[in-house]
C-alpha positions in Angstrom: 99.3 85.4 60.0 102.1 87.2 61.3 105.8 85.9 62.0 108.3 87.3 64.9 111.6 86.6 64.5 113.5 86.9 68.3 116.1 85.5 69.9 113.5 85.9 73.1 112.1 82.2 74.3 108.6 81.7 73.2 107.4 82.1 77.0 109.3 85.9 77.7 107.2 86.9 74.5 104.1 86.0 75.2 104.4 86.4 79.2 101.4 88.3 80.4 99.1 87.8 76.9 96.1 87.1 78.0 96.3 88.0 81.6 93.0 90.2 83.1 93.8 94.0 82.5 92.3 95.9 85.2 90.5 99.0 83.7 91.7 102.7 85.3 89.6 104.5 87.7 89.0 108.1 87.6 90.7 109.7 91.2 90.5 113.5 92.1 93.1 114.1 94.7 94.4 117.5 95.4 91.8 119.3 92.8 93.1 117.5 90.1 90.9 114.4 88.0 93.6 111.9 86.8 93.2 108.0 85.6 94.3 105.9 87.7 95.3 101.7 87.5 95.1 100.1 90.8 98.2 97.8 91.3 96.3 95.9 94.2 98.3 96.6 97.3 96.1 99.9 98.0 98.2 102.1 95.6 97.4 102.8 92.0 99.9 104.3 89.1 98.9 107.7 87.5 97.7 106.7 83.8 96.6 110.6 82.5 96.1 114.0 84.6 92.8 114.9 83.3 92.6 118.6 83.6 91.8 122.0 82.1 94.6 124.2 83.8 98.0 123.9 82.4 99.3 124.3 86.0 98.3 121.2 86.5 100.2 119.3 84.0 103.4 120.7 85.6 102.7 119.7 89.2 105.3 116.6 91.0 102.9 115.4 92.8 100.7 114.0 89.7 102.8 113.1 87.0 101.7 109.9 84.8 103.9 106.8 86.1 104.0 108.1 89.9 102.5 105.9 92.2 99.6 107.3 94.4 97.7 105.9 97.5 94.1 105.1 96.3 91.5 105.3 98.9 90.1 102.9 100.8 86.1 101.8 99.6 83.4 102.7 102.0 
């Protein structure tokens, strides 16, 4: 058993535990394979560029954190 000690309320610590975690998808967009995690209002956030060119990896428009628009299911 383990024992936190906070000055946090019991409900800011355990906000969210529990909650459904939606899994990443894989994207290509621009010639680059990245993970993806839908945030549900048509955009997704860039988890890991999944690539073998260092080039890649350096590129603004596919950093992890950035927000991309996901496209739309057929």
């Amino acid at each position: 058993m383990s024992l936190i000690w906070t000055v946090l309320c019991e409900d800011e610590v355990f906000a969210g535990f529990g909650a459904a975690v939606t899994p990443p998808q894989l994207l290509e967009q621009g010639g680059v394979s990245m993970l993806v995690t839908p945030l549900g209002d048509g955009t997704g956030r860039i988890e890991r560029v999944l690539s073998a060119r260092p080039a890649d990896f350096l590129r603004a428009d596919c950093q992890p954190g950035m927000r991309v628009r996901l496209p739309m299911p057929e």
